[in-house]
N, C-alpha and C positions, 0 to 999 in steps of 0.2 A: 504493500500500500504506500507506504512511505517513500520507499526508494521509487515507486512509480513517479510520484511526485517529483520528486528530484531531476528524476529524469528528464522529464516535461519541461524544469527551471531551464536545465541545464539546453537543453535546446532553443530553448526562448531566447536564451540567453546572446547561445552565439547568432539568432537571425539578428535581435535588436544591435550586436554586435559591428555587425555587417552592415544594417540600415546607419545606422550612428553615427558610427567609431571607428568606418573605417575597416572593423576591424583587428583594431591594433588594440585593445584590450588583453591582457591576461588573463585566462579566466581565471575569478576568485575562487574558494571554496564556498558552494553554497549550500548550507542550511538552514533546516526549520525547527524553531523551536520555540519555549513559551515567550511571549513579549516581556520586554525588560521594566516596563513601566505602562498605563494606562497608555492608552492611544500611540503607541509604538506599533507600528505596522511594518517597519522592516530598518536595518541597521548596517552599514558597512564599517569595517575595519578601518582607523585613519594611518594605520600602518599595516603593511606583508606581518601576519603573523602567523603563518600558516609554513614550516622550515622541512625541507627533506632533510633525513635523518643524514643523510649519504651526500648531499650537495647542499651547506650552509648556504650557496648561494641562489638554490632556487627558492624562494618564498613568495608567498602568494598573500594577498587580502582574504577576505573574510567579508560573505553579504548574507545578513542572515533574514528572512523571511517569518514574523510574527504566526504560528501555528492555528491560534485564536481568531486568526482573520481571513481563513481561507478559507472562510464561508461566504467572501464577497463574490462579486463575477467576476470572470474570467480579467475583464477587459482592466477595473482595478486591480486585480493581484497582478498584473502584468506596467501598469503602470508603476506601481508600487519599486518593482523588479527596476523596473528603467530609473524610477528614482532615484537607488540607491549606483546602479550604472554612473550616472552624472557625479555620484559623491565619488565613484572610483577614481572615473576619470580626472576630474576636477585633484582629487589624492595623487596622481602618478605625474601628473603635468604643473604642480604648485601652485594650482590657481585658490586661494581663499576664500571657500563657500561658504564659511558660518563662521558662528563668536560665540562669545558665550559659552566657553567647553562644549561646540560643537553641536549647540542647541539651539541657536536663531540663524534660521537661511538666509542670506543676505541676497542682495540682487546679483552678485555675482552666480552665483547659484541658478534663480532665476533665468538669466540671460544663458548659461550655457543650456539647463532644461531644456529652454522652449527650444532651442537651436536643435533637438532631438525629440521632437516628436511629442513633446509634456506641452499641457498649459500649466500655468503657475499662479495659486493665488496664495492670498495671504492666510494666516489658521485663522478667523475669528474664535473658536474656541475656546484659542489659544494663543495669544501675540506673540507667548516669548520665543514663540516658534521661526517666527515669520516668514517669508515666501516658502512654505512647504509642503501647503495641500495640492495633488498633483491629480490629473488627469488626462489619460492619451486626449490627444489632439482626431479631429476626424480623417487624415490623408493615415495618421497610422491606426484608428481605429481597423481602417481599409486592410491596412499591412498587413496585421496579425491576421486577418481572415485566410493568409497565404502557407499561415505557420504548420496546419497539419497539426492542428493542437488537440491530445489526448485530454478530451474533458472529462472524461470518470474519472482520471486520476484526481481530479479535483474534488470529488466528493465527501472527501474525509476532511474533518479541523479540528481542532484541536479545543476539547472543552475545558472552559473556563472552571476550576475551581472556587466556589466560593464558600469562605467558612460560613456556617450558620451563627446568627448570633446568638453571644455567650450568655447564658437564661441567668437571670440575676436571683443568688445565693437568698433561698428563704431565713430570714430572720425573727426568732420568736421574740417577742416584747415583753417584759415582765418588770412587776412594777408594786412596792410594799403598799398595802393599805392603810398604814399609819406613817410613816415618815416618806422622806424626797427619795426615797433612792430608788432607782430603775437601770435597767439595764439587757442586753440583749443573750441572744444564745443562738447559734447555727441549728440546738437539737430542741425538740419540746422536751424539757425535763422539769425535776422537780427542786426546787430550790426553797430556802429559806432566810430572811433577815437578821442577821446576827445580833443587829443593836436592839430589833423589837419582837425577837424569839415569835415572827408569824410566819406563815406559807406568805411568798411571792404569789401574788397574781398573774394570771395572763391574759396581758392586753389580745384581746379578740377584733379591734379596727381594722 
C-alpha cells in the first residue's frame, strides 16, 4: 500500500521534474509520514541529509509528504509535491525563500512557484506563513492528466490520532457539622473531626 504510494510520488516527481526543472533536480528521498505540526502538508530538507554509507559524497535532500492529508485530490497532493520541489530547488541554487527559521514564504518563493506551474497566495489562516498556500495553475492542471497517474494508490491516509479528553478526577466533599473545617477525598470514605469527635458529612451538591 505504502510503497504503492511512493511509487506514484516518485514518478510525479520526475514528470514535474522534466516540466520545471529542466530536469536537473536530484531526486530527494521521499517520504510519508505523520505531519510535524497542524497544517503541515509536506516538508523539505534545507540540507542533503540523506548520506550513502559507501560514498560520503553522495547525499540527497529529504521531501516529506504529511500522511494525514492524503485524503485530498489528487491535483492538491501533487501541488503540495511541486511545492516542496520549489523549496529544493530554490535549497541547491541559494536562492532565499523564507525567514523566520524557514517558516514565512517570502516572494522570493512566490516568484520562482509561479514560474513552475503553482499559483501563490498568501495563508490567511495563517500570516506567519506567508506566500504559501499553493495550487496547480490550469496549463499544469492539463499536464498531470498526461502523468499515467495510479489513483488507488491514493486511497489510503493516514489517520489522525486524537487523544480523548482526560475525564476530570471525581472529588468527594466532606464537610464537619459543627466547626469550618472541610475538605476533599478522590474515594467516598468515612472520616471523622478530630477537634469535634463527629462523622464528617458528605456534601451531596
Amino acid at each position: 500500500m505504502i510503497v504503492n504510494v511512493i511509487l506514484e510520488l516518485d514518478k510525479i516527481f520526475n514528470e514535474l521534474n522534466k516540466a520545471f526543472f529542466k530536469d536537473e533536480l536530484k531526486k530527494p528521498v521521499i517520504l510519508i509520514q505523520s505531519k510535524a505540526k497542524k497544517n503541515t502538508l509536506g516538508t523539505c530538507s534545507v540540507n542533503p541529509i540523506w548520506e550513502n554509507k559507501k560514498n560520503e559524497e553522495d547525499r540527497n535532500y529529504e521531501i516529506t509528504l504529511s500522511g494525514e492529508y492524503l485524503n485530498r485530490p489528487i491535483e492538491e497532493i501533487i501541488a503540495t509535491l511541486l511545492h516542496e520541489m520549489v523549496h529544493l530547488y530554490c535549497s541547491v541554487n541559494d536562492i532565499k525563500d523564507t525567514s523566520n527559521n524557514f517558516v514565512y514564504h517570502n516572494k522570493n518563493f512566490k516568484k520562482e512557484a509561479e514560474l513552475r506551474g503553482l499559483i501563490i497566495t498568501k495563508a490567511e489562516f495563517n500570516k506567519s506563513i506567508g506566500w504559501s498556500v499553493s495550487e496547480l495553475n490550469e496549463p499544469t492542471k492539463e499536464l498531470i492528466k498526461k502523468f499515467n497517474i495510479n489513483l488507488p494508490a491514493f486511497d489510503y491516509y493516514r489517520k489522525s490520532y486524537v487523544k480523548p479528553e482526560t475525564l476530570k478526577q471525581i472529588r468527594y466533599k466532606y464537610a464537619c457539622p459543627k466547626c469550618d473545617l472541610k475538605i476533599s477525598h478522590h474515594k467516598e470514605v468515612y472520616l471523622k473531626c478530630g477537634s469535634c469527635d463527629v462523622d464528617l458529612e458528605l456534601n451531596e451538591d
